[in-house]
C-alpha atoms as one frame of an Amber mdcrd trajectory, in Angstrom:
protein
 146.054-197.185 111.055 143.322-199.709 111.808 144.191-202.898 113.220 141.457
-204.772 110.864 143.150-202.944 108.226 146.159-204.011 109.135 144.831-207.810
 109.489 143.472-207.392 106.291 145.891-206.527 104.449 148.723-209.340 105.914
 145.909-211.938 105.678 145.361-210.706 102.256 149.576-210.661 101.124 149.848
-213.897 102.554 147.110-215.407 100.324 148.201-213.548  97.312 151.957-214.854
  97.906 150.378-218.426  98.641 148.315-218.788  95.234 151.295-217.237  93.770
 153.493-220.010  95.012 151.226-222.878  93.907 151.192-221.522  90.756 154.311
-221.284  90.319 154.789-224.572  91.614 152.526-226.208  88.915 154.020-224.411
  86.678 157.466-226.019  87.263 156.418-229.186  87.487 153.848-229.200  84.705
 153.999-232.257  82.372 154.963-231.715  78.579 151.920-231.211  76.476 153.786
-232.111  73.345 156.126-234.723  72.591 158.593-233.674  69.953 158.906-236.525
  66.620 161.907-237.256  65.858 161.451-239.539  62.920 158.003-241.074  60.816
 158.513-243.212  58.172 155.642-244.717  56.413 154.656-248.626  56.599 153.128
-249.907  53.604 150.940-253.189  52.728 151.484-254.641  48.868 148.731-256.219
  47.149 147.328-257.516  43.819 144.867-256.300  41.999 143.720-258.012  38.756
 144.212-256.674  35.348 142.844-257.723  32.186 145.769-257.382  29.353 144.408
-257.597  25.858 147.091-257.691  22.325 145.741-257.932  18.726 147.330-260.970
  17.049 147.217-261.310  13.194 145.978-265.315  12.291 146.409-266.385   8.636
 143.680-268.684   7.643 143.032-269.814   3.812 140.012-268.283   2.030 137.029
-270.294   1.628 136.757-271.594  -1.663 133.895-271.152  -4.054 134.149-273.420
  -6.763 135.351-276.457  -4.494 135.814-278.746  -7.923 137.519-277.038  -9.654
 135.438-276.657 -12.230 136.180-273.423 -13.817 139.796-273.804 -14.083 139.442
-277.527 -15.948 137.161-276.243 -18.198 138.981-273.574 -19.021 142.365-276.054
 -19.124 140.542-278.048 -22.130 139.368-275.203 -24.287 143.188-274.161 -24.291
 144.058-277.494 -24.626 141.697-278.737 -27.104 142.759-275.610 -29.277 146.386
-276.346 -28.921 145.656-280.041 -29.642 143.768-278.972 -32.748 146.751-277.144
 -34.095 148.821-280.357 -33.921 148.580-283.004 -37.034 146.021-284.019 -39.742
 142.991-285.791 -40.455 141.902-288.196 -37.794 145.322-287.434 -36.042 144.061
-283.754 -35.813 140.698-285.323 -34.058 142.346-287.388 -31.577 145.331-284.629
 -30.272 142.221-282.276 -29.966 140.884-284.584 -27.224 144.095-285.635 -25.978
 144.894-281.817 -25.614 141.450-280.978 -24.244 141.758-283.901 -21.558 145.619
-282.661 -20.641 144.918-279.208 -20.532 141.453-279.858 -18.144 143.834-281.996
 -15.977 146.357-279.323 -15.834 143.552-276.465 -15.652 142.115-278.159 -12.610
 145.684-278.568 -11.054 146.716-274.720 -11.459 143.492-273.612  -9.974 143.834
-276.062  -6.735 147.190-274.797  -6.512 145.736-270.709  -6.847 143.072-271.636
  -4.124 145.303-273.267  -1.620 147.893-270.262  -1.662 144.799-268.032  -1.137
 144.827-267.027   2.293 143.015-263.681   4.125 144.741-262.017   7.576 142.149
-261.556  10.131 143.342-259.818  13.687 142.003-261.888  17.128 142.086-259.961
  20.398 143.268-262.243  22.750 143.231-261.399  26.843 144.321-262.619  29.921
 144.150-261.302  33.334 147.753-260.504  35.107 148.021-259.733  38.485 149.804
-256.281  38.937 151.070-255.204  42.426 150.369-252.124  44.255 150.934-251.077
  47.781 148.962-248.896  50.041 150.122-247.230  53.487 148.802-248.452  56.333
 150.597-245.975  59.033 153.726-244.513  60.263 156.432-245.971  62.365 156.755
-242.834  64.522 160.001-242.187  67.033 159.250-239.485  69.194 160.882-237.274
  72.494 158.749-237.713  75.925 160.543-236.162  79.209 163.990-237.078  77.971
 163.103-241.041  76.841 162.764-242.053  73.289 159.654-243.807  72.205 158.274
-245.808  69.051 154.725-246.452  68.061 152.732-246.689  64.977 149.859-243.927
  63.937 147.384-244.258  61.421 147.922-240.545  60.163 151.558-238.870  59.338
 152.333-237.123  62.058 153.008-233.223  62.801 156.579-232.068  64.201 154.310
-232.332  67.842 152.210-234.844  69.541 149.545-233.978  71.662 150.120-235.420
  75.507 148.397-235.970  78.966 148.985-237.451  81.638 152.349-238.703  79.848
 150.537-240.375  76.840 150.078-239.839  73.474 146.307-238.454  72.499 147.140
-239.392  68.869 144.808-242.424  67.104 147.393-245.535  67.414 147.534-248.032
  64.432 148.777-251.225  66.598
């Protein structure tokens, strides 16, 4: 055989078995690229937001009143009266128990009707609102406990995390909340 062959060829092993060692080499003492979560639990934030809160409520309130005198029911308290009053005795007797009768029964006519007009009353339903405060709460990350060559680890992420983290250079490549 050739001796440049021969040169070659052991020139050409040795590289081979050189590369092949520094790979392997790396390869041993390559850093995780994951670190493994162990826990997440989410942080929240409460807040209030305002809310209007409206009921119906039913309010009793007396009718207006037309005939504010009274007028109807005394005049129709002395017709019955005066009749009644006309029924009673003779003669001139007969004339003055018509009047009294007419003026008792407009008194009493008048008093009825006030009392009719004061127990008149219509239901009318007011909304009625007022703003409450009503509490919500909103996450704002994840407490996150997580396995790195061996050593546990805390730290807070803005997003819920996988089962893995990403890692170089023996940090996290995950957006941090803190």
């Amino acid at each position: 055989m050739n001796k440049s062959l021969i040169a070659g060829l052991v020139v050409g092993g040795i590289a081979v078995t050189a590369l092949g060692s520094m790979a392997g080499y790396s390869y041993l003492d390559k850093e995780p690229e994951y670190a493994e979560v162990v826990a997440s639990k989410a942080v929240y934030e409460s807040y209030n937001v305002p809310v209007e809160q409206c009921t119906d409520q039913i309010v009793q309130q007396k009718k207006a009143v037309q005939d504010q005198h009274q007028i109807a029911g005394t005049v129709l308290g002395a017709v019955v009266g005066g009749v009644l009053g006309n029924q009673v005795g003779g003669g001139s007797g007969k004339k003055i128990a018509t009047v009294a009768g007419a003026a008792a029964g407009g008194y009493a006519g008048k008093q009825v009707q006030t009392d009719m007009q004061n127990k008149d009353v219509e239901s009318t339903t007011r909304r009625v609102c007022k703003t409450v405060q009503k509490k919500e709460q909103k996450i704002v990350g994840y407490d996150v406990t997580y396995l790195l060559n061996g050593k546990v680890h805390k730290t807070r992420l803005d997003e819920e995390p996988a089962e893995r983290l990403p890692v170089k250079d023996g940090k996290l490549l995950t957006a941090s909340a803190n």
